[in-house]
C-alpha positions as CSV (number, residue, x, y, z in Angstrom):
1,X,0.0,0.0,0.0
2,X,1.2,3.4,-0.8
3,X,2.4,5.6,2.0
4,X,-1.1,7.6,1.7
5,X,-3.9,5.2,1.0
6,X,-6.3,6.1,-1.6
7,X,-3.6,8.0,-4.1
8,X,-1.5,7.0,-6.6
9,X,1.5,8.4,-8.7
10,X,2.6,7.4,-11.9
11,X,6.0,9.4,-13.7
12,X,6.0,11.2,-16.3
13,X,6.7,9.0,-20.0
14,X,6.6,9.5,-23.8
15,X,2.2,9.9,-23.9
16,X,1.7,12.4,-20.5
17,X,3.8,14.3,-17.4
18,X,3.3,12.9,-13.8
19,X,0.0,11.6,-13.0
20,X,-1.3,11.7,-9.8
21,X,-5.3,10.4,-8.5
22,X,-6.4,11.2,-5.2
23,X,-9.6,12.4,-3.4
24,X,-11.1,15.6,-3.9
25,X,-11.8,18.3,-1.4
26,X,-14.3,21.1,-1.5
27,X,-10.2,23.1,-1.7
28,X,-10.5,21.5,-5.6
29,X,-13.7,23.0,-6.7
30,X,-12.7,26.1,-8.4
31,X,-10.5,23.5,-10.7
32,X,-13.1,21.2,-11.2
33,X,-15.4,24.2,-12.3
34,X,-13.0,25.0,-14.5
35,X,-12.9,21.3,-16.4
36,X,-16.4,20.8,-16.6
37,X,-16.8,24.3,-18.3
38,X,-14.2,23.2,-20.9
39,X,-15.3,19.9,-21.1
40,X,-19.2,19.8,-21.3
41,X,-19.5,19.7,-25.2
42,X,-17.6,16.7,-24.8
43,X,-18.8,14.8,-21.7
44,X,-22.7,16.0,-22.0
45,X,-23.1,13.4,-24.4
46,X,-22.4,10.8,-22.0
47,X,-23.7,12.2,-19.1
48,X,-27.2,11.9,-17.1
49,X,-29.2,15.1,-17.4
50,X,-27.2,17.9,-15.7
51,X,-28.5,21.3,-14.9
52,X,-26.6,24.2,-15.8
53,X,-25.2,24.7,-12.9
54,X,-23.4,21.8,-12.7
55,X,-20.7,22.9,-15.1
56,X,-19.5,25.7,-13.2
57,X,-17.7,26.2,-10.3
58,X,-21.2,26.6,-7.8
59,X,-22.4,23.3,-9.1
60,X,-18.8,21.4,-8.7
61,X,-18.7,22.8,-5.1
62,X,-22.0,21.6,-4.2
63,X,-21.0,18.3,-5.8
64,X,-18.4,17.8,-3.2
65,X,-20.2,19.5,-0.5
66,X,-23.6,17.3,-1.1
67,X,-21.3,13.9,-1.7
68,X,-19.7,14.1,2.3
69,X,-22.2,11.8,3.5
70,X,-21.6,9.4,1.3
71,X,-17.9,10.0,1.8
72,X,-17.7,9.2,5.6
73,X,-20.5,6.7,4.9
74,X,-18.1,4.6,2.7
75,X,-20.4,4.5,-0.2
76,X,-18.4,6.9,-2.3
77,X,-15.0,7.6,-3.5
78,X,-14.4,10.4,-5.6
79,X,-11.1,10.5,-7.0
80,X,-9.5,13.6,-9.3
81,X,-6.9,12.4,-11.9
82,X,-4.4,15.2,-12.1
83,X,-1.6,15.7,-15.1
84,X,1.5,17.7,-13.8
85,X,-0.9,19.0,-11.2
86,X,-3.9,19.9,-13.3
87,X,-7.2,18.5,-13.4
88,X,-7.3,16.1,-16.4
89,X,-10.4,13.8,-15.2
90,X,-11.9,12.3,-12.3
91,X,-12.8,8.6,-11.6
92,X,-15.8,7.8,-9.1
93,X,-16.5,4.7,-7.1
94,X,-19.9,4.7,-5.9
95,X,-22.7,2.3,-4.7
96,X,-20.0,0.8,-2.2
97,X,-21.6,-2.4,-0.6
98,X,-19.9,-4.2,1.9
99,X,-20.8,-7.7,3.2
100,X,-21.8,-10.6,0.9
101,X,-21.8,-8.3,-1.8
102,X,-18.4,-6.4,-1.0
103,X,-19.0,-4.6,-4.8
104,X,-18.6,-1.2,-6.1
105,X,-19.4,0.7,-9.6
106,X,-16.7,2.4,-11.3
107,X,-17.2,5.4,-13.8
108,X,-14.6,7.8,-15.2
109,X,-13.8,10.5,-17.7
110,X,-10.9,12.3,-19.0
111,X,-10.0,15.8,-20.8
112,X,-11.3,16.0,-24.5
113,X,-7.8,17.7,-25.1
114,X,-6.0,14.7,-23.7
115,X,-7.6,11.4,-25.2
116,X,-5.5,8.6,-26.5
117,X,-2.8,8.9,-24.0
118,X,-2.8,6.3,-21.7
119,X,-4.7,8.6,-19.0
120,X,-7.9,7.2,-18.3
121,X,-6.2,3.5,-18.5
122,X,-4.1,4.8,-16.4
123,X,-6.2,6.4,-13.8
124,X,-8.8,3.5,-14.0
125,X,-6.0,1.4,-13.1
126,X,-5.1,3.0,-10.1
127,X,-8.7,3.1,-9.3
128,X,-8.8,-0.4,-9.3
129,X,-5.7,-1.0,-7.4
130,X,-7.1,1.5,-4.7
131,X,-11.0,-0.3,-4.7
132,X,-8.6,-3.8,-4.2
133,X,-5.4,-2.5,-2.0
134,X,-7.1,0.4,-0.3
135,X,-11.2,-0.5,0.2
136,X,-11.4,-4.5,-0.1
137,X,-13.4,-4.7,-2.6
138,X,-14.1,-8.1,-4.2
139,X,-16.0,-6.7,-7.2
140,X,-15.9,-3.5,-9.4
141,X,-18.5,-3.0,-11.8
142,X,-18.7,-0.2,-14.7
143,X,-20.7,0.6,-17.6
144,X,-20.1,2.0,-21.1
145,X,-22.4,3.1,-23.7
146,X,-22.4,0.6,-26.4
147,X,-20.6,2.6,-29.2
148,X,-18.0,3.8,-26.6
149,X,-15.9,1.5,-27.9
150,X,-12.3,3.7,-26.6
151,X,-13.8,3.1,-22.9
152,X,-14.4,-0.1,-23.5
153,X,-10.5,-0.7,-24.7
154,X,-9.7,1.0,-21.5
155,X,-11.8,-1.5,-19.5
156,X,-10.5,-4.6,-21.1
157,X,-6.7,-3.7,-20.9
158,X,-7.5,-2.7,-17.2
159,X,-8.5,-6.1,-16.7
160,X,-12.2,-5.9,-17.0
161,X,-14.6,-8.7,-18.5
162,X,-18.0,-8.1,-20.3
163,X,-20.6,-9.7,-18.6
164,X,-23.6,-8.6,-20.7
165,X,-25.3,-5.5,-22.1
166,X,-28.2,-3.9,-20.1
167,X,-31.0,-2.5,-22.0
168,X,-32.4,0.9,-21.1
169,X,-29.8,0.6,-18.4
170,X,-28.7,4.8,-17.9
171,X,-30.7,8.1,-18.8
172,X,-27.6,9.3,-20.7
173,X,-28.5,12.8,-22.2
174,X,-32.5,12.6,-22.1
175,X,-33.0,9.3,-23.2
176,X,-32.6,5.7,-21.7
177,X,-29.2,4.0,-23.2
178,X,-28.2,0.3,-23.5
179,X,-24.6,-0.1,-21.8
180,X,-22.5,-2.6,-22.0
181,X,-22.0,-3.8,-18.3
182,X,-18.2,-5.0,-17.2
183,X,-16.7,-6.7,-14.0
184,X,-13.2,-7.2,-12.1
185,X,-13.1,-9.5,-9.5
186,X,-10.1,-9.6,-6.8
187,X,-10.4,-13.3,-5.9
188,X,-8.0,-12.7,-3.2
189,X,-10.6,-11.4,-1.1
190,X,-11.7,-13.5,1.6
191,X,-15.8,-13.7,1.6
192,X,-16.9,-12.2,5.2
193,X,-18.0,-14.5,8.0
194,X,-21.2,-14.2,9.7
């Protein structure tokens, strides 16, 4: 485990500078503000409905500020992926079940300006490793619209397998959308006892 659970580094190579995920604070909100202004023409296509607010820096504070109790709770992780210190994406591990079920959902995005660099597979895979390492999860689940076929590469080379595709699965923009559904497994978790 890293020396502060639930972050990860990577170095800088050839395709990006130093990436680093960790959990956001209501101190990141002005940043966040900032990328979902200059990235809703490309996320709002696969996002649920999102008022207008959301985009801006009000709607990214409340975000953080509405998602504490879920936070302490355990239910939610929201992590920010970060290039060279700026804010290149954010992965979020919600619907955190613990018991028999021990299972989480896993959703990302990444900078319109910086696709096809190894990010989100990077920042996906520290995701997992945190939801395995970190959180004792068994079982991460995640979703992808069925013509997304770039997220889908990221899921398989982060070690995902298709389980199915869910019809009418997500309100993605207005309008129910069949996703192709995905799992990991850690089988080195140990199943709970009573």
């Amino acid at each position: 485990m890293p020396a502060e659970p639930n972050t990860r580094t990577s170095p800088a190579d050839e395709r990006h500078g130093h990436l680093a995920i960790s959990v956001w604070s209501t101190d990141d909100a002005d940043e966040m503000g900032a990328y979902w202004s200059r990235n809703r023409d490309h996320l709002a296509p696969t996002q649920p409905g999102r008022a207008a607010t959301f985009w801006t820096v009000g709607g990214q504070r409340f975000r953080v500020e509405a998602s504490a109790d879920e936070v302490a709770a355990g239910r939610l992780m929201p992590l920010l992926v970060r290039e060279d210190g700026d804010i290149v994406g954010d992965v979020i591990l919600s619907n955190m079940i613990r018991g028999a079920f021990c299972s989480g959902s896993l959703g990302y995005n990444v900078d319109g300006a910086r696709l096809r660099r190894g990010i989100a597979t990077w920042a996906v895979g520290a995701a997992v490793d945190i939801s395995f390492a970190d959180l004792n999860l068994h079982r991460l689940q995640a979703g992808t619209l069925l013509d997304n076929v770039a997220s889908q590469g990221v899921l398989r080379r982060c070690g995902f397998e298709r389980i199915g595709v869910a019809r009418d699965y997500l309100a993605i923009a207005g309008e129910w959308r069949d996703h192709v559904l995905w799992q990991r497994v850690d089988p080195a978790v140990v199943p709970p006892t009573a």
